[in-house]
C-alpha angles and dihedrals in degrees: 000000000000098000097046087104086059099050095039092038098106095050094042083068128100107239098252088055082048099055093044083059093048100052098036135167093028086046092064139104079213103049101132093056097051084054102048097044083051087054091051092054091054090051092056102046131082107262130257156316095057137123110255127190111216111200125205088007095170102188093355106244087144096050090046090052098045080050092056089047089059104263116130093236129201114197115203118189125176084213112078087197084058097050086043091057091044092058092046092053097039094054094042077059091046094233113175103182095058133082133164136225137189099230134149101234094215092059111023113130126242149139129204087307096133141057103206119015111191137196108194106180100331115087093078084066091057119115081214128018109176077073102046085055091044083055100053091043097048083047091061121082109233107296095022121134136234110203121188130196103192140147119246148192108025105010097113093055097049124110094248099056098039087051083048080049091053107032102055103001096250119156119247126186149163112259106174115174090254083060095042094048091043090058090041093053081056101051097043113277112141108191122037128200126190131192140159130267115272096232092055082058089038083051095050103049101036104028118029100020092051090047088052094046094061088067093054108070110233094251087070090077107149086042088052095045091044083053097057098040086058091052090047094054098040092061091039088052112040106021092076101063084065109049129326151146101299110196105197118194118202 
């Protein structure tokens, strides 16, 4: 069964690996960029309150943090031990406006029941993903978005995800936003947006601009501020070709 590695995924880890997926994103080396990438898609969503489908939720740390913001958040998981984890830690918070579901998000059943339906980091994991988008559009009411958070050109081949692959026989793949807006052309959807990961942006500002800055004296002021303009808008105009934040409207 080609999604076995998905539903068994949280109890083929070590436990240290277990308990890295049951406190993210505080657990990660890349935290920050868990968190500002987070902060972008609430930027970039209609306010609460409002009901959100968060698909491929895992232990549900998204889901925990839109409830907090005011959506009423349903987490779906293909892996029961995920969504089991996600109760547990959701009712540990206290959270009243979530609630967490085991469903295959290529088949799941619904009808115009949400506002917003998300993927953050989870579609490239999907067996099909022209279905998993054709679920989350026949779930939105009419004008309702889709927003997707996912990594692009060259993932699947990295060593990270072939060992994944290998490992526990999950499924890895490219989704860049020309292949997101393509299937969800195909789906339904009607206007497309693409921008770039908050944490390219994040990179840009804080890491290498700052790096490169160092070497411009600071009497240089109009040089150091052009620099980092060009890096800005490097990152604002070509990463997204390569992977990005996709905000889909049915």
């Amino acid at each position: 069964m080609a999604k076995l590695g998905e539903i068994n995924f949280l109890r083929n880890l070590s436990d240290a690996a277990r308990r890295h997926a049951l406190n993210k994103p505080f657990s990660d080396a890349n935290c920050s960029k868990y968190l500002v990438e987070l902060g972008a898609m609430f930027t970039l969503l209609p306010p609460p309150p409002l009901r959100l489908l968060d698909i491929g939720c895992g232990t549900g740390w998204t889901s925990r943090f839109f409830a907090r913001r005011g959506y009423d958040t349903l987490g779906i998981d293909i892996c029961p031990d995920m969504i089991d984890a996600a109760r547990e830690l959701s009712e540990r918070d206290g959270l009243e406006r979530v609630r967490f579901e085991v469903a295959d998000y290529e088949t799941m059943e619904t009808r115009g029941d949400f506002d917003i339906a998300v993927f953050y980091d989870s579609l490239h994991h999907a067996v099909d993903e022209e279905a998993a988008l054709r679920m989350a559009c026949e779930a939105l009411k009419p004008g309702g978005l889709c927003i997707t958070s996912e990594p692009g050109r060259g993932h699947a081949q990295s060593a990270k995800s072939q060992s994944a692959i290998d490992r526990f026989g999950v499924t890895e793949k490219d989704m860049p936003p020309e292949k997101i807006m393509a299937l969800g052309r195909q789906v339904g959807f009607r206007t497309f947006q693409v921008f770039p990961h908050a944490f390219d942006m994040n990179q840009a500002t804080y890491v290498p601009a700052g790096r490169l800055l160092r070497l411009i004296p600071r009497w240089l002021g109009p040089i150091r501020k052009l620099a980092a303009w060009c890096m800005l808008n490097r990152v604002y105009l070509l990463a997204p070709r390569r992977s990005g934040i996709v905000v889909l409207k049915k």
